[in-house]
C-alpha positions in Angstrom: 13.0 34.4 8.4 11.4 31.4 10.4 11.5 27.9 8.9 9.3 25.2 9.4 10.1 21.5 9.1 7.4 19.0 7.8 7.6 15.8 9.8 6.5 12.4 8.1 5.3 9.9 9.9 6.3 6.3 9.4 2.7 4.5 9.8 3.0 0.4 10.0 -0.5 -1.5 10.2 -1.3 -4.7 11.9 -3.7 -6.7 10.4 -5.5 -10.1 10.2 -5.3 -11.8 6.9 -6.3 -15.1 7.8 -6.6 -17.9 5.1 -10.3 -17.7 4.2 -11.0 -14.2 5.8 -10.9 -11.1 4.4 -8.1 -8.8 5.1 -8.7 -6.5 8.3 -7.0 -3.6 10.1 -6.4 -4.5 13.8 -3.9 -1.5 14.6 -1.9 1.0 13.5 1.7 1.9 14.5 2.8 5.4 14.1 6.2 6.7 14.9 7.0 3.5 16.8 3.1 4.1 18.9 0.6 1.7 18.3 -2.9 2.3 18.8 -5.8 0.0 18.4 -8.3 0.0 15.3 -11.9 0.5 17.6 -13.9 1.0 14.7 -14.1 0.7 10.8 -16.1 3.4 9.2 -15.6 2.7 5.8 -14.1 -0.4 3.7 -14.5 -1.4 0.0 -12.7 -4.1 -2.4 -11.9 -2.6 -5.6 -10.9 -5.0 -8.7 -9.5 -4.9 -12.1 -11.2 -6.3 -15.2 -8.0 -8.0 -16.0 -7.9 -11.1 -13.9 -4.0 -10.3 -13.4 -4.9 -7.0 -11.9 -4.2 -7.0 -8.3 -6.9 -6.5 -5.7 -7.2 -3.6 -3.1 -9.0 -3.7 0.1 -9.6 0.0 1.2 -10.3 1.6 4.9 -11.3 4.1 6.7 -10.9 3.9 10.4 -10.4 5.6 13.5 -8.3 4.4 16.2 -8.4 4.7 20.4 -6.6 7.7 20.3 -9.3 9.3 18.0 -7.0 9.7 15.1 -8.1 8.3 11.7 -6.5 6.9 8.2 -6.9 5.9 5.1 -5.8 2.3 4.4 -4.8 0.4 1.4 -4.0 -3.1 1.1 -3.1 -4.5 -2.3 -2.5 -8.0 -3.3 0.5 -7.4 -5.1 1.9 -4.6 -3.3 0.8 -4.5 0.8 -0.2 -1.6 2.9 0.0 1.9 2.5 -1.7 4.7 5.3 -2.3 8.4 5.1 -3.6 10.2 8.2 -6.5 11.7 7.6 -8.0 15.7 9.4 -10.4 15.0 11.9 -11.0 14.9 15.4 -8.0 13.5 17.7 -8.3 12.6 21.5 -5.8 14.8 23.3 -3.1 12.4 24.6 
């Protein structure tokens, strides 16, 4: 009986959050690899009606290597990534 092992992937993102910008993605770094953000193809804000809720920044975008992700980025909580299926550059 074969097995299979599921690998994770430990995804850091690099990001501008300047003082009166809004947050943005600049790279991603996946198993220690870091690979440029070369274009945003989808990016929302969503809020709470309680003014103590905190606020996300969402993402979509694809990176140099052709993979993409989902990003979150909450005010009270920071990043989180998930790879998403699509097309990939062979590297």
């Amino acid at each position: 009986m074969a097995s299979s092992k599921e690998h994770t992937s430990t995804i850091q993102i690099v990001a501008y959050d300047g003082h009166r910008a809004a947050v943005r993605p600049k790279a991603v770094i996946e198993d220690n690899r870091r690979t440029d953000v070369v274009e945003i193809e989808q990016s929302w804000i969503e809020t709470g009606v309680d003014p103590k809720s905190p606020v996300i920044h969402g993402f979509v975008v694809r990176c140099e290597h052709g993979g993409r992700y989902l990003l979150l980025h909450a005010s009270d909580a920071g990043w989180s990534a998930k790879r998403l299926p699509g097309p990939r550059a062979v590297e």
